[in-house]
C-alpha positions as CSV (number, residue, x, y, z in Angstrom):
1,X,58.3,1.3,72.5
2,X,61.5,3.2,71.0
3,X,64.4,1.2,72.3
4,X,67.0,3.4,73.8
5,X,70.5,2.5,75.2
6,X,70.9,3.3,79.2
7,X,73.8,3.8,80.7
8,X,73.6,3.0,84.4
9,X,75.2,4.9,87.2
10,X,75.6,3.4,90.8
11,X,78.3,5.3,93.1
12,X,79.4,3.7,96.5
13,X,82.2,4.0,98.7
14,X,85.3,1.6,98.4
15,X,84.0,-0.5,100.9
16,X,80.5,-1.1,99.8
17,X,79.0,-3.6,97.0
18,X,76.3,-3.4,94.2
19,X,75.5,-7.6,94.2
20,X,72.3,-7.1,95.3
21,X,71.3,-3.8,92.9
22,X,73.4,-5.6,89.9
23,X,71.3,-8.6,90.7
24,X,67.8,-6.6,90.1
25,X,69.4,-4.9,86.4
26,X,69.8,-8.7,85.4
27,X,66.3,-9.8,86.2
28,X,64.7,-6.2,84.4
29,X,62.7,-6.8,80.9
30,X,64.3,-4.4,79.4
31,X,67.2,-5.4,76.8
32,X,70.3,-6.0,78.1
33,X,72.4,-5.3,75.3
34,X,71.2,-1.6,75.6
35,X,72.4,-1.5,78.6
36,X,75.8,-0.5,80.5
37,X,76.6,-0.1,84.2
38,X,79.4,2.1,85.5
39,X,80.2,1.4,89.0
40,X,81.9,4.2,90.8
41,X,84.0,4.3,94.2
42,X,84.9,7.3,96.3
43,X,83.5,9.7,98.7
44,X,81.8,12.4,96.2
45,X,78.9,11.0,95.1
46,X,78.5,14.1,93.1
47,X,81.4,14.5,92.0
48,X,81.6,10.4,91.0
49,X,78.2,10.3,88.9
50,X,79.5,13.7,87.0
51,X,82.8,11.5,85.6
52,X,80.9,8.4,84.9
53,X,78.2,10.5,82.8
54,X,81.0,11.7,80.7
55,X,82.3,8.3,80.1
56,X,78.8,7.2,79.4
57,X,77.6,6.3,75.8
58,X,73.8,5.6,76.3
59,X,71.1,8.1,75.5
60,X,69.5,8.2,78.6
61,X,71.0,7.8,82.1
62,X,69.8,6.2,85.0
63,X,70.9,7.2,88.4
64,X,71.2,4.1,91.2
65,X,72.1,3.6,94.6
66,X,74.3,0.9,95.6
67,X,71.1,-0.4,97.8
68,X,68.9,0.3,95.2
69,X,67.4,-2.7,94.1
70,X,65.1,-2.1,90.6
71,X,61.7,-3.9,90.0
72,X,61.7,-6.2,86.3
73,X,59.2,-3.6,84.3
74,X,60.4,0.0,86.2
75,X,63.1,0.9,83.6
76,X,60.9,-0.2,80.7
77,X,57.9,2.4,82.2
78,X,60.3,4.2,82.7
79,X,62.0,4.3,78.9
80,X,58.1,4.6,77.8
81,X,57.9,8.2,79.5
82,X,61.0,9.2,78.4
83,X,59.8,8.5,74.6
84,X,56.6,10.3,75.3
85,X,58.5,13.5,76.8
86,X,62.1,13.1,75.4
87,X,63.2,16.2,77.6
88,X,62.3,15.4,80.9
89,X,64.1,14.3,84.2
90,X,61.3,11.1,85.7
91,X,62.1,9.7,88.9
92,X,59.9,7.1,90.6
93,X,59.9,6.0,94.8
94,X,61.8,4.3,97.0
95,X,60.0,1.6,98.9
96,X,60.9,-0.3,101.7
97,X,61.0,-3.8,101.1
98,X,59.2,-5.9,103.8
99,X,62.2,-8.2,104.5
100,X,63.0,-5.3,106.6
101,X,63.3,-5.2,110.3
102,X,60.2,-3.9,112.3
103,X,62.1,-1.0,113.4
104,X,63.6,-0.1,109.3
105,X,59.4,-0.6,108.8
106,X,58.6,1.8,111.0
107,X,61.3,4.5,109.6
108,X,60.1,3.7,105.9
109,X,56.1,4.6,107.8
110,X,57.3,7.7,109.1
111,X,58.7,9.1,105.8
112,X,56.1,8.2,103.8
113,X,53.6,9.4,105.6
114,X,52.5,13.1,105.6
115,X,52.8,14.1,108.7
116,X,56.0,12.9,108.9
117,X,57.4,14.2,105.6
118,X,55.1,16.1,103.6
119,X,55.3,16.3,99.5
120,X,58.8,14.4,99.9
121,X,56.5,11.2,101.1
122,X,56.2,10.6,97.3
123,X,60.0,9.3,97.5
124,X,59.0,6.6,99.8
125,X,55.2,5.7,99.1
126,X,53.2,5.1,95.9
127,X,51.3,8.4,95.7
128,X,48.6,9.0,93.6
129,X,49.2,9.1,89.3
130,X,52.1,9.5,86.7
131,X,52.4,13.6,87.2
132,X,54.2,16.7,86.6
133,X,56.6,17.5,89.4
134,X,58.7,19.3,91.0
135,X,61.9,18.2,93.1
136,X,60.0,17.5,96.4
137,X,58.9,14.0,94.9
138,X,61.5,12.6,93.0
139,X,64.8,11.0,94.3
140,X,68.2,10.7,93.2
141,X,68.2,6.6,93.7
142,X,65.7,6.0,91.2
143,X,66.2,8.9,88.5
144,X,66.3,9.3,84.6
145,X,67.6,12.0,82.6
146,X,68.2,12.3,79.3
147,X,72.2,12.2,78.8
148,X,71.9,16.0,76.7
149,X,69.9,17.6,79.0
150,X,72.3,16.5,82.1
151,X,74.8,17.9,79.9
152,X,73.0,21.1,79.1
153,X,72.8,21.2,83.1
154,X,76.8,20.9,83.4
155,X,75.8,18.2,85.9
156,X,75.5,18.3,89.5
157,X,76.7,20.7,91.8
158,X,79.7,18.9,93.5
159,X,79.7,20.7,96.3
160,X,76.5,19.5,97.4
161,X,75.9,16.1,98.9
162,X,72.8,15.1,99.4
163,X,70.5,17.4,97.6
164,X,72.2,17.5,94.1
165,X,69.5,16.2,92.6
166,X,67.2,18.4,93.9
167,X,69.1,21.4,92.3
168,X,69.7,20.4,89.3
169,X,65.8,19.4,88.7
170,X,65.4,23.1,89.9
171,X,68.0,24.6,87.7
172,X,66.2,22.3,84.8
173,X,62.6,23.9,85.9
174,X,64.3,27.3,85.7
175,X,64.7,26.5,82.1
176,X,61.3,25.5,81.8
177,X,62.1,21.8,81.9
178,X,59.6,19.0,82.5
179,X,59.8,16.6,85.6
180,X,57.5,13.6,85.6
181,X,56.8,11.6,89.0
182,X,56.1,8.1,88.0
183,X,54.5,6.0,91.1
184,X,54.2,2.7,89.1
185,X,58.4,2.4,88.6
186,X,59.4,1.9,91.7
187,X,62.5,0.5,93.3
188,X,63.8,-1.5,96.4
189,X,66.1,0.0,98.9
190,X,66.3,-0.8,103.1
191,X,65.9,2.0,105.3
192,X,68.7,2.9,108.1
193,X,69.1,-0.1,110.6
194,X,70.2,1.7,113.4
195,X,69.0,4.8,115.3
196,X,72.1,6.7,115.4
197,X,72.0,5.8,111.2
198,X,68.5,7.2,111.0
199,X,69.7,10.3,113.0
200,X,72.4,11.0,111.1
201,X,70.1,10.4,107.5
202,X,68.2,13.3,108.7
203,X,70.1,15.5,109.6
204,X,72.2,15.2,106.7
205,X,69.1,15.5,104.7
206,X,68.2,18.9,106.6
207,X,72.1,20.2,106.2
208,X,71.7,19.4,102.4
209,X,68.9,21.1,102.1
210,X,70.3,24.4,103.6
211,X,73.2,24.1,101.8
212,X,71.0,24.1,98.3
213,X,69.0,27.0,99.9
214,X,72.2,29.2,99.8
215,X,73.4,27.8,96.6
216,X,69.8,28.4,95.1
217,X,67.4,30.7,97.3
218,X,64.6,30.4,94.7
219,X,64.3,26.8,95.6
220,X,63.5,26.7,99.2
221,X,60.6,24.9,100.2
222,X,57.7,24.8,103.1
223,X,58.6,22.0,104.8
224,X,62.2,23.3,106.2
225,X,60.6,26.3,106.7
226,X,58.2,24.9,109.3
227,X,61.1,22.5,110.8
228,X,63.0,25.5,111.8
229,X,59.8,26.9,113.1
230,X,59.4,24.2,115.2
231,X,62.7,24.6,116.4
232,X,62.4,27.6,117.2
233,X,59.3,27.5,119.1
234,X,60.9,24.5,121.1
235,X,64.1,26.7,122.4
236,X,61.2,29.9,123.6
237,X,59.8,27.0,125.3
238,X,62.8,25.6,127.4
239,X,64.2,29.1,128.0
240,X,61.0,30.1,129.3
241,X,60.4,27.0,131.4
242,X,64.2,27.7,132.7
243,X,63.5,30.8,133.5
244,X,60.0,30.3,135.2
245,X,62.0,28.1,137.5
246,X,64.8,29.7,138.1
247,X,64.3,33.1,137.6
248,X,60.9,34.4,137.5
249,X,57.8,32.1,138.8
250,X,55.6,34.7,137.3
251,X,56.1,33.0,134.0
252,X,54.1,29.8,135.1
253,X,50.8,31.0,133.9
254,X,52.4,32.0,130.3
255,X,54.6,28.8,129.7
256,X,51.0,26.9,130.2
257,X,50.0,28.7,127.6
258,X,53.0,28.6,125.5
259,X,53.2,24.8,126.0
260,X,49.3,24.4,123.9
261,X,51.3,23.7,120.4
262,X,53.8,20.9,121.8
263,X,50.6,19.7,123.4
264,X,48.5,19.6,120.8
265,X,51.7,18.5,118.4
266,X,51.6,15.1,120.2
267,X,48.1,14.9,120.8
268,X,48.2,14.5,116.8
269,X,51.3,12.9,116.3
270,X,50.5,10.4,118.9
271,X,46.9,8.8,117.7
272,X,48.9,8.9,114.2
273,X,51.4,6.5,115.3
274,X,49.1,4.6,117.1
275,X,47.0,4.1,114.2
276,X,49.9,3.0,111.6
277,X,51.5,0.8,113.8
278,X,48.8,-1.4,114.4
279,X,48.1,-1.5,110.7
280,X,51.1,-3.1,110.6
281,X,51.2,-5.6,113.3
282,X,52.3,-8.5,110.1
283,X,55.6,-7.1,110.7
284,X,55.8,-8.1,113.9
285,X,55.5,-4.8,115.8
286,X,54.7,-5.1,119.9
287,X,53.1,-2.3,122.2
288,X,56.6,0.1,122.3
289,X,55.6,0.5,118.8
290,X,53.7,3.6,119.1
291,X,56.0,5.2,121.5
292,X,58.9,4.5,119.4
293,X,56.7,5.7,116.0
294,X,56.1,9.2,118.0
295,X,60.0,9.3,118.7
296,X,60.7,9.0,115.1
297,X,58.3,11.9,114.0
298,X,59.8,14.0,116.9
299,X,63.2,13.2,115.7
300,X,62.8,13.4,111.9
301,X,61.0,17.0,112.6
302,X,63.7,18.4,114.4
303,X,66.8,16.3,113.4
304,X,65.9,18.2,110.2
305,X,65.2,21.6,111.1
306,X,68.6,21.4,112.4
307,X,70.5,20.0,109.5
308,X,68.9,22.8,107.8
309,X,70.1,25.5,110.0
310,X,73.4,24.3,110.1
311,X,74.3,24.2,106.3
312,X,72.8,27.4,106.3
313,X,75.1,28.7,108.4
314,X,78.2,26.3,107.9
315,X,80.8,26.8,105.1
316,X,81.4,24.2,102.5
317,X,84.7,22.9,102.4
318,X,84.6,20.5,99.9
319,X,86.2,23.3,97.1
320,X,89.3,22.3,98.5
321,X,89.3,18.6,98.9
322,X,87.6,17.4,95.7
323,X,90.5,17.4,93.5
324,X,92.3,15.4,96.4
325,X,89.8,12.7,96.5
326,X,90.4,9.6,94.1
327,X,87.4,7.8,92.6
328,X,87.5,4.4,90.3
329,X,85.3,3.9,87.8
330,X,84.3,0.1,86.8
331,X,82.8,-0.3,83.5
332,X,79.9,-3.2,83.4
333,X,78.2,-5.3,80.9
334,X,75.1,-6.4,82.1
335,X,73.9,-9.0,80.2
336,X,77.0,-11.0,81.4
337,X,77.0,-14.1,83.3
338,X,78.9,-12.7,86.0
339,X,79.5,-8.9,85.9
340,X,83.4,-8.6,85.8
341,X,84.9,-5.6,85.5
């Protein structure tokens, strides 16, 4: 294997630490003399991992989150790709880690399942081979790019947060760029704790998306597509149900019939969560575990469709703030006994 140097990029806000992510770098085989660490602070992740990539000296940078905790052999796999296909972006998933709580299990089940997400369960679940991609399947916590080619990119768009990632892999696909999924270089990273967290990780997911969508039309995908179908289907529903009972009774016979899909949408969704939850009863799950499964699927659908309306239709602000917004940028040697700054 060609040894290359890596410059690693974790962002966080001011409050947060990288112990336990800075931790995993120092158990990794690869060498850590060819390896730096730039911890940066702010509120722009974008905006953050653009600066530290310009201060960065290694060949090949590899884009953390401050809860992302890496595996001993995933940089070296990855580092092995990279030599094979020197221009291409390789991201591998995020798995939840079974210290978890049942209920942070149950959100890591629902995303990496395909029901509940689609392509994107590839982020959260060891799916299938090393393959060519696209940006549905790789993401941003566990990414490696080439330092040139980010360059070539002019880095991410700062005005997008989350999704960055997934428009600059589409803006490097534009240009005929390779992306390899790699399922075998994995990291560590907890899901939301909380269900208000998980609620709002959604639907900032969904707003991302839409945001990217009007940035880049050309890189809209299915799945959003058929969130805000769902959505949509789900309004007709309740105005028709409000107006079979308060305005026209005649209606009862055609909201039984329009009511077949959300029906048959649970009798699906329901069995499904049945099914995964008890093949996971080591976690300690008890019977509200399908019920609260089936929530999640409902929520992550819609919570999404409507993140995805919204930054469709809501106007990015952040031109004006960003050169407001102060980051700080640590510089960290890895190899270290302790990693002072």
């Amino acid at each position: 294997m060609k040894m290359k140097k890596i410059s690693i990029i974790i962002p966080s806000r001011p409050d947060e630490n990288i112990y336990t992510t800075l931790q995993s770098i120092r158990e990794s085989d690869y060498p850590k003399e060819l390896i730096e660490i730039f911890h940066v602070t702010g509120n722009e992740p974008s905006r953050q991992r653009n600066a530290c990539v310009r201060r960065a000296s290694g060949d090949i940078i590899y884009f953390l989150d401050n809860d992302s905790c890496v595996m001993p052999y995933t940089i070296r796999r990855m580092i092995n790709k990279i030599n094979q296909y020197p221009t291409a972006i390789i991201g591998g998933p995020s798995l939840t880690p079974k210290t978890d709580s049942p209920f942070q299990q149950l959100i890591g089940i629902v995303l990496s399942s395909f029901i509940g997400s689609g392509k994107y369960r590839a982020r959260y679940a060891q799916i299938g081979t090393v393959r060519f991609t696209d940006q549905t399947e790789i993401i941003l916590c566990n990414m490696m790019i080439p330092r040139k080619i980010f360059t070539a990119l002019h880095g991410f768009n700062i005005h997008l947060y989350p999704n960055e990632e997934n428009d600059l892999i589409a803006r490097h696909q534009h240009n005929h760029g390779l992306v390899l999924y790699l399922p075998d270089a994995p990291i560590i990273r907890s899901q939301r704790r909380t269900l208000k967290d998980f609620i709002k990780q959604i639907f900032t997911y969904g707003k991302g998306r839409g945001e990217q969508t009007i940035i880049n039309p050309s890189s809209i995908t299915i799945f959003p597509l058929i969130a805000v179908g769902f959505i949509i289907y789900c309004c007709v529903l309740l105005i028709c149900l409000f107006s079979q009972n308060m305005l026209n009774p005649e209606l009862h016979n055609f909201v039984k019939i329009l009511s077949i899909p959300l029906f048959l949408y649970f009798v699906i969704i329901g069995p499904l969560a049945w099914v995964v939850s008890s093949n996971h009863t080591q976690y300690g799950f008890s019977i509200c575990t399908p019920i609260i499964t089936t929530l999640l699927f409902f929520l992550n659908h819609v919570l999404y469709g409507l993140g995805f309306l919204f930054g469709i239709i809501h106007k990015n602000k952040k031109n004006t703030t960003s050169k407001n917004t102060t980051i700080k940028i640590h510089h960290i040697t890895a190899w270290k006994k302790t990693f002072r700054v």
